[in-house]
N, C-alpha and C positions, 0 to 999 in steps of 0.2 A: 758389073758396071758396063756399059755402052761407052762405045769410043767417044759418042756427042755430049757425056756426063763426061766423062776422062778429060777431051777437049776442054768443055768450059771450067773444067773446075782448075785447069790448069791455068787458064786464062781471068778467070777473077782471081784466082792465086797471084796471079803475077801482076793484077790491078791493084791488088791492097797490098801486098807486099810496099811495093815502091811508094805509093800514096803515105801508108807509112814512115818508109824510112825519109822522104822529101818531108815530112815533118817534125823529123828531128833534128837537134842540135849536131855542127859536125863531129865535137868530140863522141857523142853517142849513138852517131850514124855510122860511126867510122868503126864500130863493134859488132858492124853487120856488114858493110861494104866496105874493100876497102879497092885502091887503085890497081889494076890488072898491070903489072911490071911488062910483060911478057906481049899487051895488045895496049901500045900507045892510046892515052885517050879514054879506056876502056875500064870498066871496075870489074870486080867476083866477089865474090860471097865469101865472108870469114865463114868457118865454121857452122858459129853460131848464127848466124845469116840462112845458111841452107839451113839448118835446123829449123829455125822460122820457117822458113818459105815449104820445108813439106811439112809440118806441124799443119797451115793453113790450106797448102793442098788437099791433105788427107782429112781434114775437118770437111772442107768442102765436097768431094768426092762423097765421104759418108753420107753426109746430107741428102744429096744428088741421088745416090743410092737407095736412098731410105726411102725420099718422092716417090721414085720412077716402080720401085715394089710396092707401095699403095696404089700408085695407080694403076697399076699392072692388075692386084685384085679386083679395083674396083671395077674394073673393063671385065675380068673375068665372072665376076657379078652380076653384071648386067647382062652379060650374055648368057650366064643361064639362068636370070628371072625372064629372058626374054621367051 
């Protein structure tokens, strides 16, 4: 994987993450975030929250992965029909 697949996949990870959880109910938002004791103001992740959020990382990344090795062939394809 490429740092720029790593990058983004971390970065739409962390777009649909929250998109998510901002459309949940708070009793059933609050089983993925809950309020950060320790950083006024601030949430963390229960458990099952990180769980989520690399579940969607790693879905992502594969994906990203799986692109960037077909087109990787298909460049290499093309340069030797060329």
């Amino acid at each position: 994987m490429t740092n720029k697949n790593f990058e983004l996949a971390c970065e739409l990870a962390d777009d649909l993450y929250f998109k998510f959880i901002d459309n949940l109910s708070d009793d059933i938002a609050s089983e993925f975030v809950i309020d950060d004791k320790e950083n006024i103001g601030s949430t963390k992740n229960t458990e099952k929250g990180s769980n989520l959020y690399w579940e969607l990382e790693s879905t992502i990344k594969n994906a990203l992965d799986k692109q960037t090795e077909s087109e990787t062939k298909w460049q290499v394809l093309i340069f030797i029909a060329m």
